[in-house]
N, C-alpha and C positions, 0 to 999 in steps of 0.2 A: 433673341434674348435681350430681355433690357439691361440697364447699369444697374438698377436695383440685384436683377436674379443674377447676374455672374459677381457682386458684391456677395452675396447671399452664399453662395458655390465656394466662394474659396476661402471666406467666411469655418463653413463645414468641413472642408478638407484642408485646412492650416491648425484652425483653432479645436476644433471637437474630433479628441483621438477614438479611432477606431473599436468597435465591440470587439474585447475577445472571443474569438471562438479555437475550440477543439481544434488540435492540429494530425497531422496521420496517427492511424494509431499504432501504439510500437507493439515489437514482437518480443517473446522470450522464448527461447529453446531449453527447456527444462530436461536434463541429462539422468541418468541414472546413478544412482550409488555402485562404489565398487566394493564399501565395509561398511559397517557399524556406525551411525551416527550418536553421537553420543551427545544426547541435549544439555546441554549448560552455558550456551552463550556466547562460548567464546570461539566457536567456528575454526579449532585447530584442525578437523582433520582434512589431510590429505585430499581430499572429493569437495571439501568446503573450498579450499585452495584453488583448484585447477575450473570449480563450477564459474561459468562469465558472472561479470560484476555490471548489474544494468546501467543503462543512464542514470543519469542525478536525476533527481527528483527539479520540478520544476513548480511556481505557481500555479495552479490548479484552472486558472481562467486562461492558462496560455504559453508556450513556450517562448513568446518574447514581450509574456508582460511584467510590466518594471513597480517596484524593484524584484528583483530576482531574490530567491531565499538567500538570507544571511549567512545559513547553514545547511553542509550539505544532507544527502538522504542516497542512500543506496538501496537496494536486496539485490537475493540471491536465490534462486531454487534447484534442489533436485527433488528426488523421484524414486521410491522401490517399488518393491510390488504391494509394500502394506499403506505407505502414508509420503503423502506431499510436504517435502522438508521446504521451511521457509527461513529466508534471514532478514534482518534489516539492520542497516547501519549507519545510525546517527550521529553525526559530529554534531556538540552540545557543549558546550564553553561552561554552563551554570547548571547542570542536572537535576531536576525534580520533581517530586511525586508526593502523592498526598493519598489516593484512596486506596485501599486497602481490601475491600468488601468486594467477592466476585460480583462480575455485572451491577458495578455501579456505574454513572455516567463516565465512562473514561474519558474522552473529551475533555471535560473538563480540567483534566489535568495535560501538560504535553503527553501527547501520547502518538502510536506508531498503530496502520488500521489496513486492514487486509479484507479486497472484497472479491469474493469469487462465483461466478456463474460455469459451473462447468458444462451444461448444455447448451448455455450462450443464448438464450431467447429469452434472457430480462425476464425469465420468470423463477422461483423456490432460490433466491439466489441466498450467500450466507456473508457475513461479516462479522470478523476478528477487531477487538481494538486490547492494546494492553501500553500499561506504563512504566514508568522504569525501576515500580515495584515487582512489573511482572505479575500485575492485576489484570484480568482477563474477564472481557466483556465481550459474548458469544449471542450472536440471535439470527433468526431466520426470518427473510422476506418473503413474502410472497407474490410481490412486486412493486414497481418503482412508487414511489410517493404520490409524483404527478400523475400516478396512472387509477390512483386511488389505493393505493397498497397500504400496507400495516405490516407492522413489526413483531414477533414472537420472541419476545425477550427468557421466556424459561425456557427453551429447546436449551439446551447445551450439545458440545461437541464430545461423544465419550469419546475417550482413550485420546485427547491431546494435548500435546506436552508442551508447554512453555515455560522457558528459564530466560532471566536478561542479565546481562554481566555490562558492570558500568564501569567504566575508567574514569576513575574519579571516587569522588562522595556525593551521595543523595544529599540535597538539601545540607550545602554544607558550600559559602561560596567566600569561603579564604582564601581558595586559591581554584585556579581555574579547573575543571575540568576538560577530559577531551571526549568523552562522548558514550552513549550507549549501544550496544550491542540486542538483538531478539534473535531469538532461534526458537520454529516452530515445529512441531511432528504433528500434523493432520490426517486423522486415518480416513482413506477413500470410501472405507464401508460407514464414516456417519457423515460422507458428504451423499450418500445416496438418497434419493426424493422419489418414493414411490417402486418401481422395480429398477430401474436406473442404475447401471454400475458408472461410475466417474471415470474409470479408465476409458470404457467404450469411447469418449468423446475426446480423438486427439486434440483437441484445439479447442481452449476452455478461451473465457473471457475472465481478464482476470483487472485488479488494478488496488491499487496500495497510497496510500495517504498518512502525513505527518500534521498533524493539528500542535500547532507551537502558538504559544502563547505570549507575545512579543512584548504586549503595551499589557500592563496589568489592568485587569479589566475589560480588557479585548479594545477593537473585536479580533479573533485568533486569526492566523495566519495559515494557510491549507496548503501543503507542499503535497504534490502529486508524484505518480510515474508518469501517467499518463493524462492530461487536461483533458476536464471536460469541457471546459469554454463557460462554465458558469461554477459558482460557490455550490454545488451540490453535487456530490458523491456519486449519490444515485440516481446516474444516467448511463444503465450499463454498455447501451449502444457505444458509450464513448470510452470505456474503457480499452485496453491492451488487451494480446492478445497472448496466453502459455499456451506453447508448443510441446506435448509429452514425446521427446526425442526417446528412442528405445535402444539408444545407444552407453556405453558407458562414459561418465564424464572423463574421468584421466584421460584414454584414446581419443574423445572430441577434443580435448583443451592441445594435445600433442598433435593435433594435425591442423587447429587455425595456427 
């Protein structure tokens, strides 16, 4: 090797930082209800409690790419035999929201976005976004983008519940905010695609996204669960993975 190409070598490994890529994919153990969940946000009960609180959410291109979100990002899930309870919990210093109109671009506003494959083969997958109006934008894939897919933005989710309880004021920045709360009720009979029950499939593919809007005017900031090593969602191969544990939360949370 000449003094050009080991100039050249360390050149590339000094100066030009590494491509993010996808890191393991994480797991979640999704517990059963032991009562009543009762939608509004604020995740008092008892089973909301004892349910695990996942990783922080990380940059979406990596778990050590810099900078790291500003703010953190949580969920939570359990499980009955009607519907896949979701949580998410955003610490948010300035709270705000602007659209109002179901299935308008959520995005556009901060918003908190939930994608689920429950047969896990990157195909009829589906995706939640809502904001901290608690504006809900529901559509069906049929597959990934890159794979040439398209979007069905009129299916809706019958029978789900979302409420968002905000600590703080919407669009009110006199004084700080601490952050917003979702809480979701997904009924398993309109995640089914064709004869398909969703329970059938212990081990769904799942994964969750916080689009924050940092620099007005973007470009927005994508906090993930789980990275997929590039700025784009939908790569479900790189999602996480829920585990429909068939056990009750309380007795799992008292014996880790």
């Amino acid at each position: 090797m000449n003094h050009f190409s080991v100039f050249l070598l360390l050149f590339v490994c000094l100066v030009i930082p590494p491509l993010a890529t996808a890191q393991e994919h994480r797991s979640y153990d999704c517990y059963r209800t032991t009562g009543p969940i009762r939608i509004d946000g604020k995740l008092n009960e008892a089973d909301w409690q004892a349910a695990p609180l996942s990783e922080a959410f990380v940059d979406i291109r990596g778990i050590d790419y810099q900078p790291a979100p500003a703010q953190d990002t949580w969920m939570k899930m359990l499980w009955d035999d009607e519907c896949l309870y979701i949580a998410g919990i955003l610490r948010e210093t300035d709270v705000t929201a602007s659209l109002t109109q179901r299935d308008a671009i959520i995005y556009r506003d901060n918003d908190f976005e939930v994608f689920i494959d429950p047969e896990g083969d990157g195909k009829a997958y589906f995706e939640f976004e809502c904001n901290a109006f608690g504006t809900l934008m529901d559509l069906l894939m049929d597959r990934p983008y890159f794979r040439g897919g398209s979007f069905f933005l009129p299916w809706d989710c019958r029978g789900v519940r979302l409420k968002v309880h905000v600590d703080g004021k919407i669009n009110d920045n006199r004084r700080p905010d601490l952050g917003w709360t979702v809480e979701m009720a997904i009924p398993f009979a309109s995640l089914a695609y064709g004869s398909a029950n969703p329970k059938s499939f212990p081990v769904w593919r799942i994964n969750f996204s916080r689009v924050q809007w940092v620099v007005k005017e973007g470009p927005e900031e994508n906090w993930v669960w789980n990275p997929t090593g590039k700025v784009n969602m939908h790569m479900p191969e790189n999602w996480g993975y829920l585990k429909l544990i068939d056990e009750p939360v309380r007795a799992a949370a008292a014996s880790r």
